[in-house]
Backbone as a chain_set.jsonl record, in Angstrom:
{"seq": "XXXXXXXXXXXXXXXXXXXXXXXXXXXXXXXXXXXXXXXXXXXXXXXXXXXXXXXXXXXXXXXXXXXXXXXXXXXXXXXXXXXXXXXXXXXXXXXXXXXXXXXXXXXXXXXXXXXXXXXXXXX", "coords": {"N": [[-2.322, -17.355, -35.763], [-0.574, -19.229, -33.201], [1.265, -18.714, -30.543], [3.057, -20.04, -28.335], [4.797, -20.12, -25.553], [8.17, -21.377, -24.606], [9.343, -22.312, -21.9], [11.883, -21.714, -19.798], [14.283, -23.946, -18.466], [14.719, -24.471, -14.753], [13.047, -22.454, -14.043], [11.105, -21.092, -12.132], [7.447, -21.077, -13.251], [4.183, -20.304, -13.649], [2.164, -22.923, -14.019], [-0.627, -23.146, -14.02], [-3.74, -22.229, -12.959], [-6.707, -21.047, -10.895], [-9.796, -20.628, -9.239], [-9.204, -20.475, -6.603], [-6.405, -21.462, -6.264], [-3.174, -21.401, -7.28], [-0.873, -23.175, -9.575], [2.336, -23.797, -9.801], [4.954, -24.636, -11.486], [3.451, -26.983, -11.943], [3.063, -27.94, -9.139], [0.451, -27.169, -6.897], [-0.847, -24.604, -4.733], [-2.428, -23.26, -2.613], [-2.836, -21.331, -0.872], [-1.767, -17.947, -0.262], [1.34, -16.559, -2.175], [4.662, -15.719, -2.993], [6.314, -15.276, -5.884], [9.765, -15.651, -7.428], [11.65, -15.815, -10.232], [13.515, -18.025, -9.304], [12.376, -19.154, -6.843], [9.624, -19.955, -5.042], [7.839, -18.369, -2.676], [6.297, -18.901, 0.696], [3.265, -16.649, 1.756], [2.668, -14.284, 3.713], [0.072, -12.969, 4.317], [-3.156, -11.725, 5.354], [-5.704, -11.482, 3.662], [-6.829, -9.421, 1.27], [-7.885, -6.974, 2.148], [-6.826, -6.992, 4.742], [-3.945, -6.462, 4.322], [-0.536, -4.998, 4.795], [1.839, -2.206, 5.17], [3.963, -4.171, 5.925], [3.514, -6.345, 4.528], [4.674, -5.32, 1.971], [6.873, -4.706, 2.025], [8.475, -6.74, 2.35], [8.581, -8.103, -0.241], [10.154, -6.181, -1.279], [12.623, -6.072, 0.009], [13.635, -8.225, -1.696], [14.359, -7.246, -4.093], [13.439, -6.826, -6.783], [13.176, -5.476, -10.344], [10.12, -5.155, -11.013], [7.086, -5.738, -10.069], [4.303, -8.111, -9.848], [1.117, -8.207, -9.036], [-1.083, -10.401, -8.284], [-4.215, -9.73, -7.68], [-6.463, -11.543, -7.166], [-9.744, -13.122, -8.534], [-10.864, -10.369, -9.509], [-9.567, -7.428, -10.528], [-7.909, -5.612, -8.18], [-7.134, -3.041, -6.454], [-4.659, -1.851, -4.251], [-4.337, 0.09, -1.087], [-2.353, 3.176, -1.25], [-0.177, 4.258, -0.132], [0.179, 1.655, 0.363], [2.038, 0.588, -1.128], [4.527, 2.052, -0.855], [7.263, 1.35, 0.36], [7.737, -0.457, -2.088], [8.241, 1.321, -3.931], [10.272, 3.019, -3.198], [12.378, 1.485, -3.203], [12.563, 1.249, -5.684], [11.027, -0.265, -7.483], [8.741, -1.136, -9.934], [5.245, -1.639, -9.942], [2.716, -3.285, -10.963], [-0.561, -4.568, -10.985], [-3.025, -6.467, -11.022], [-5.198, -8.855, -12.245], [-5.527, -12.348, -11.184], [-5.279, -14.225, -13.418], [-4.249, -12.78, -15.405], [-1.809, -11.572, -13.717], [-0.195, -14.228, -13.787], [0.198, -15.007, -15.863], [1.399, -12.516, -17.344], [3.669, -12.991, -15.472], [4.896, -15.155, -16.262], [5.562, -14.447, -18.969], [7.59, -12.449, -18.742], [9.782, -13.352, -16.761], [10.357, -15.432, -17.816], [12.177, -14.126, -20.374], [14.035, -13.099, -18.687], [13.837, -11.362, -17.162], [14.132, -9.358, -14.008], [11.969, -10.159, -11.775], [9.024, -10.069, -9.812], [5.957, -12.428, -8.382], [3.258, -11.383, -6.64], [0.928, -13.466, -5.145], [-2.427, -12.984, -4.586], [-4.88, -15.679, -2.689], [-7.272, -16.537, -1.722], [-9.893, -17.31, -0.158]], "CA": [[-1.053, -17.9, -35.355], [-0.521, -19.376, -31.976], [2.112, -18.233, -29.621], [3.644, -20.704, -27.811], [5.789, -19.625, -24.324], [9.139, -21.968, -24.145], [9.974, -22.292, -20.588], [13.543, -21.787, -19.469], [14.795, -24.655, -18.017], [15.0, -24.213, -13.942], [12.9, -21.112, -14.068], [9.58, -21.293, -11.571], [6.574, -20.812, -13.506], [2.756, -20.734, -13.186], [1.573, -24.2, -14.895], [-2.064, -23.742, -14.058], [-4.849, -20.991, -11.883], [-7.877, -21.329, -10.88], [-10.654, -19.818, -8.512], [-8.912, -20.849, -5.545], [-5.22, -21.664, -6.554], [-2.604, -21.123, -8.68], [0.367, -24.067, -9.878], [4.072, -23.494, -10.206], [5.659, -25.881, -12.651], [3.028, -27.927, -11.462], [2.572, -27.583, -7.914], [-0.763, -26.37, -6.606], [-0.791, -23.91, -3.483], [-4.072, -23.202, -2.018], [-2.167, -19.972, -0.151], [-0.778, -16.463, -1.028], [2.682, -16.556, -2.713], [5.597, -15.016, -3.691], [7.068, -16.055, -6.557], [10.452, -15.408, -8.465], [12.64, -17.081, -11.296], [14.341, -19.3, -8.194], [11.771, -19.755, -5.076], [8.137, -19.905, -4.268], [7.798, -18.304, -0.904], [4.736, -18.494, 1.231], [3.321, -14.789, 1.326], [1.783, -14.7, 4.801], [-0.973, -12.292, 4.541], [-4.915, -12.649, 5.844], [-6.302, -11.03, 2.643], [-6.83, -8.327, 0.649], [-8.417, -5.461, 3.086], [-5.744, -6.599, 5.894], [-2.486, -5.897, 3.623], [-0.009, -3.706, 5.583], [3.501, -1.7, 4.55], [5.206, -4.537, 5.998], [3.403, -7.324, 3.428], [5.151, -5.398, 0.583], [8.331, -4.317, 2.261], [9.08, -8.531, 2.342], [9.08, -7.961, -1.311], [11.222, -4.896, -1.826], [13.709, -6.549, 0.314], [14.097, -9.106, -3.089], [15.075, -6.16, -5.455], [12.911, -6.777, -8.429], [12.612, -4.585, -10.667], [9.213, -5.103, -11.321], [6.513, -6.255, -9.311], [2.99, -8.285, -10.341], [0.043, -8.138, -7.895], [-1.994, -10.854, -8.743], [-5.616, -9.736, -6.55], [-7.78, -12.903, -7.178], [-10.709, -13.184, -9.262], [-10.87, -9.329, -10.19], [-8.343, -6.251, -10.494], [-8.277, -4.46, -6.906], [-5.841, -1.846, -6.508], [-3.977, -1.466, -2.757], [-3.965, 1.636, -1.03], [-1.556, 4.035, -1.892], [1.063, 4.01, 0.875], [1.05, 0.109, 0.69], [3.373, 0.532, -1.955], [5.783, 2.795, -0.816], [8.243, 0.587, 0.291], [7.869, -0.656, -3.356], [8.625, 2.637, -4.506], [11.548, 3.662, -2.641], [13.127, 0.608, -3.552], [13.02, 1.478, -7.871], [10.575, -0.981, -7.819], [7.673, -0.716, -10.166], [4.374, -2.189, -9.396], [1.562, -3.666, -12.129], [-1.675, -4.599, -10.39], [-3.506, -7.459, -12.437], [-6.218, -9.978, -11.522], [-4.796, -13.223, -10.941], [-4.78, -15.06, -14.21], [-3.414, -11.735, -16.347], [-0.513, -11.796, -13.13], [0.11, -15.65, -13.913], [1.037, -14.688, -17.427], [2.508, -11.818, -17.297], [4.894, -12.915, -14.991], [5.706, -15.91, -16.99], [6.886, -13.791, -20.281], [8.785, -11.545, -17.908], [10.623, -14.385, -16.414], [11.243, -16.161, -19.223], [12.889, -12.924, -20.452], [15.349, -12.971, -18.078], [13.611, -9.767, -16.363], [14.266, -9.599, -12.317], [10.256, -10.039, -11.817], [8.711, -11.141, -8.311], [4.471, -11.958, -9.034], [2.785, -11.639, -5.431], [-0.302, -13.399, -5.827], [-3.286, -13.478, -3.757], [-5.424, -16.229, -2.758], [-8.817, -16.119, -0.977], [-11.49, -18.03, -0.06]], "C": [[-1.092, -18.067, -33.835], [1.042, -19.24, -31.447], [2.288, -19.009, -28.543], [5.448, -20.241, -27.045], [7.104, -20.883, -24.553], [9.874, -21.945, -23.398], [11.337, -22.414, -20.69], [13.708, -23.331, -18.352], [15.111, -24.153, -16.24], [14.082, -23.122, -13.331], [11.495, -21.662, -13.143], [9.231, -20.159, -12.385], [5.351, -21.045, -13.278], [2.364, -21.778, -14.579], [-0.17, -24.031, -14.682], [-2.827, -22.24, -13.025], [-6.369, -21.768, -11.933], [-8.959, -20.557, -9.552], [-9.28, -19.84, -6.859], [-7.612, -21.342, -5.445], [-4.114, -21.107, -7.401], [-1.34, -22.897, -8.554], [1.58, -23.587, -10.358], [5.044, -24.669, -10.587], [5.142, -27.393, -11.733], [2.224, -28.347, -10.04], [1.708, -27.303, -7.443], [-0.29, -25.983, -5.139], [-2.069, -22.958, -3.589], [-4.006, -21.972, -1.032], [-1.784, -18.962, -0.513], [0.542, -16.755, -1.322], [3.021, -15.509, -2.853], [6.484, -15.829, -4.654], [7.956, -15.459, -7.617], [10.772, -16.48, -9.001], [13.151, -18.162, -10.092], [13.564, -19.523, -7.338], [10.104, -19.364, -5.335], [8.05, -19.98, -2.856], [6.196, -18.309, -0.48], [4.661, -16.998, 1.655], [1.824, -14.966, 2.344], [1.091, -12.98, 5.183], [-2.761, -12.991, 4.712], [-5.689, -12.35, 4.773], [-6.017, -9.574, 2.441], [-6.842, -6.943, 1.501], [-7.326, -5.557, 4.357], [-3.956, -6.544, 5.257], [-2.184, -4.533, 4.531], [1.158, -3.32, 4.77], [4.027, -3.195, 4.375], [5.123, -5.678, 4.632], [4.47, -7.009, 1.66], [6.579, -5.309, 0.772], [9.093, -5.65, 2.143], [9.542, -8.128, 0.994], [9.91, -7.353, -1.961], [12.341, -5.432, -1.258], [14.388, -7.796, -0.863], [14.256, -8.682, -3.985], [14.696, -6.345, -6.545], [12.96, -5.5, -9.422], [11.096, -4.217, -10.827], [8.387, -6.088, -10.431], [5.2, -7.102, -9.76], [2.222, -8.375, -9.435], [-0.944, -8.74, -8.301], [-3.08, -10.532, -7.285], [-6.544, -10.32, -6.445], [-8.533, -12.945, -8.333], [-10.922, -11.327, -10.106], [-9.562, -8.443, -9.638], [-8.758, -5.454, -8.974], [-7.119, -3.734, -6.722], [-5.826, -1.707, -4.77], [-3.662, 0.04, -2.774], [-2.51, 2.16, -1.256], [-0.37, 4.05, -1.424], [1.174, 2.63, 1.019], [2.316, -0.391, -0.277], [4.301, 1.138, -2.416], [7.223, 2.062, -0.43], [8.567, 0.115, -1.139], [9.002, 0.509, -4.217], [9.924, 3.101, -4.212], [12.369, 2.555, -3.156], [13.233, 0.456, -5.271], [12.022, 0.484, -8.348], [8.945, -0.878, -8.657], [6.42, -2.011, -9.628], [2.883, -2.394, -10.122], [0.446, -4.736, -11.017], [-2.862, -5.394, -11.874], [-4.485, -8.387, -11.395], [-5.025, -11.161, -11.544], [-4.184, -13.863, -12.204], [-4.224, -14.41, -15.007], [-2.08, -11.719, -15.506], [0.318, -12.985, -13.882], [1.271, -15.509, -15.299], [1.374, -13.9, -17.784], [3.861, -11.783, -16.651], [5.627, -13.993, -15.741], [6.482, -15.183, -17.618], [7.94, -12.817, -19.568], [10.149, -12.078, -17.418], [11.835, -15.055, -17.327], [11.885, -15.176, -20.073], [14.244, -12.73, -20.054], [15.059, -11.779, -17.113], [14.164, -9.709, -14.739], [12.876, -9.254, -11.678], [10.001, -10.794, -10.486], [7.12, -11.227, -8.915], [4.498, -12.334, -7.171], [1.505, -11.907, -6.198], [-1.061, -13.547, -4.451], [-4.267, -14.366, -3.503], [-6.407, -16.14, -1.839], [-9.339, -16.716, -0.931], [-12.339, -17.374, 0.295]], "O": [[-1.59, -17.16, -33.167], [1.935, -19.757, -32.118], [1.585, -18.665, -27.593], [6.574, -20.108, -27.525], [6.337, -21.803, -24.838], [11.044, -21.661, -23.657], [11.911, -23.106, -21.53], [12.917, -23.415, -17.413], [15.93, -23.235, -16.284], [14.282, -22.833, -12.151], [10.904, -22.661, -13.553], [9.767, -19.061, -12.528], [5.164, -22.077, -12.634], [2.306, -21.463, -15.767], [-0.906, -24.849, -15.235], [-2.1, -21.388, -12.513], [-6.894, -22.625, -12.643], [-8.3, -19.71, -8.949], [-8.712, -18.831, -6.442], [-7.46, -21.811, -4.317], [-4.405, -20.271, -8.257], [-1.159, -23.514, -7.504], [1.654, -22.951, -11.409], [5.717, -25.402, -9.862], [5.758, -28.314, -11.194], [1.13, -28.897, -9.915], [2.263, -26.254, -7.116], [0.424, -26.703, -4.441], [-2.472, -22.186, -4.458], [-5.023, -21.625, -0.43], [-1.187, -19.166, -1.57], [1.004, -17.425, -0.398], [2.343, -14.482, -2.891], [7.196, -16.786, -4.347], [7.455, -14.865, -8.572], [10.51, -17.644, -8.699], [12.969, -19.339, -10.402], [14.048, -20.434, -6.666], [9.722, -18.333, -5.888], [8.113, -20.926, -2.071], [5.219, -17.882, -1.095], [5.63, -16.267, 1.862], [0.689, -15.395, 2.134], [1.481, -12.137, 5.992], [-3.315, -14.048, 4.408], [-6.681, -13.077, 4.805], [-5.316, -8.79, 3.08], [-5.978, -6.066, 1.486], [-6.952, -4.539, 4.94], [-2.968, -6.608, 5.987], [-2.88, -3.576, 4.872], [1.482, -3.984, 3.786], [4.432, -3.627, 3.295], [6.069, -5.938, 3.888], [4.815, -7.761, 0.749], [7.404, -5.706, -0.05], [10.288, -5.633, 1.849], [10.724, -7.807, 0.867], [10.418, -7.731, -3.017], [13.311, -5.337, -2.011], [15.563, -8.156, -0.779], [14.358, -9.407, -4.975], [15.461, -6.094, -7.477], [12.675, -4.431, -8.883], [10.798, -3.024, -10.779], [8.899, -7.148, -10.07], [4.744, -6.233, -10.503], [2.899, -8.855, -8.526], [-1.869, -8.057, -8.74], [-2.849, -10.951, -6.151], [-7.512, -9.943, -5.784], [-7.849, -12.771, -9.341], [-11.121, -11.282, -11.32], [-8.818, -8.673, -8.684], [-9.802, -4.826, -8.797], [-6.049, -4.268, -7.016], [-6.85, -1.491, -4.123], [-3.174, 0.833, -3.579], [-1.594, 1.358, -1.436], [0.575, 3.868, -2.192], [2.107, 2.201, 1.697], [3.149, -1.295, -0.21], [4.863, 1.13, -3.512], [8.23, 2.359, -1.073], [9.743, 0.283, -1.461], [10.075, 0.434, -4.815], [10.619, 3.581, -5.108], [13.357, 3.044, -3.704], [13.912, -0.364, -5.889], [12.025, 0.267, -9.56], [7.991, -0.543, -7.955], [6.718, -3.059, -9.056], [1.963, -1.642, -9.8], [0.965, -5.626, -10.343], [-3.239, -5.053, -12.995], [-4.454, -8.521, -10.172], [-3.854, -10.941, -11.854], [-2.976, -14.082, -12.29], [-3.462, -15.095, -15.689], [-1.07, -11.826, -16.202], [1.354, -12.733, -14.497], [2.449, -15.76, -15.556], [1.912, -14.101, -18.873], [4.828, -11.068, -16.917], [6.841, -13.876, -15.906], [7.67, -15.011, -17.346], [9.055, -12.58, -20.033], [11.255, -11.554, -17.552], [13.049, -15.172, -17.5], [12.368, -15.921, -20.926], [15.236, -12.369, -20.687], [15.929, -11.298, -16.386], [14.98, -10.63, -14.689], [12.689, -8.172, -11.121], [10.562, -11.827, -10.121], [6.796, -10.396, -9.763], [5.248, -13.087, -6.55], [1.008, -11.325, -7.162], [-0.574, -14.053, -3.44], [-5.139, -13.988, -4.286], [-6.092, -15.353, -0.947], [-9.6, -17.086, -2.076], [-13.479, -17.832, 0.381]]}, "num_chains": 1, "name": "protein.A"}
């Protein structure tokens, strides 16, 4: 049986990924994001190893409950204190390669959840 997502109407989603991108109902961005149900923000970090507090504290200031951490091509886990701001704010925090982020944040979305996905992009 195939399982077929039915987008919400209005809702930013990821339409597409790839080594070097991801698409949001279409869109391609060749940059780090932030992306909820209403906005695709640019998510102005230099990569992975230079992530600071403040990169996540942007996010906690948007009250998700739940967080996705897409980290590129494989699963990398951020140090420990980069996601205390997360924390203090009720916010949980799921740590996913990029294309498991992509689609987990869809069904979350489309849910109705209060879901932000930070994703990372790299060259």
């Amino acid at each position: 049986m195939k399982l077929h997502l039915m987008p919400a109407a209005g809702l930013q989603l990821f339409s597409g990924y790839g080594t070097s991108y991801v698409s949001v109902n279409s869109v391609r961005y060749e940059k780090c994001i932030v992306v909820t149900p209403q906005a695709v923000m640019e998510w102005a970090v230099a990569g992975f190893e230079a992530l600071g507090a403040a990169d996540f504290g942007f996010i906690a200031e948007l009250k998700p409950h739940i967080v996705i951490f897409g980290t590129g091509a494989t699963q990398r886990f951020p140090r420990p204190e980069l996601a205390r701001a997360l924390a203090a704010s009720g916010a949980g925090l799921e740590v996913m390669d990029t294309r498991a982020a992509c689609r987990t944040y869809n069904i979350l979305a489309s849910e109705g959840r209060k879901v932000v996905a930070a994703i990372l992009i790299e060259r």
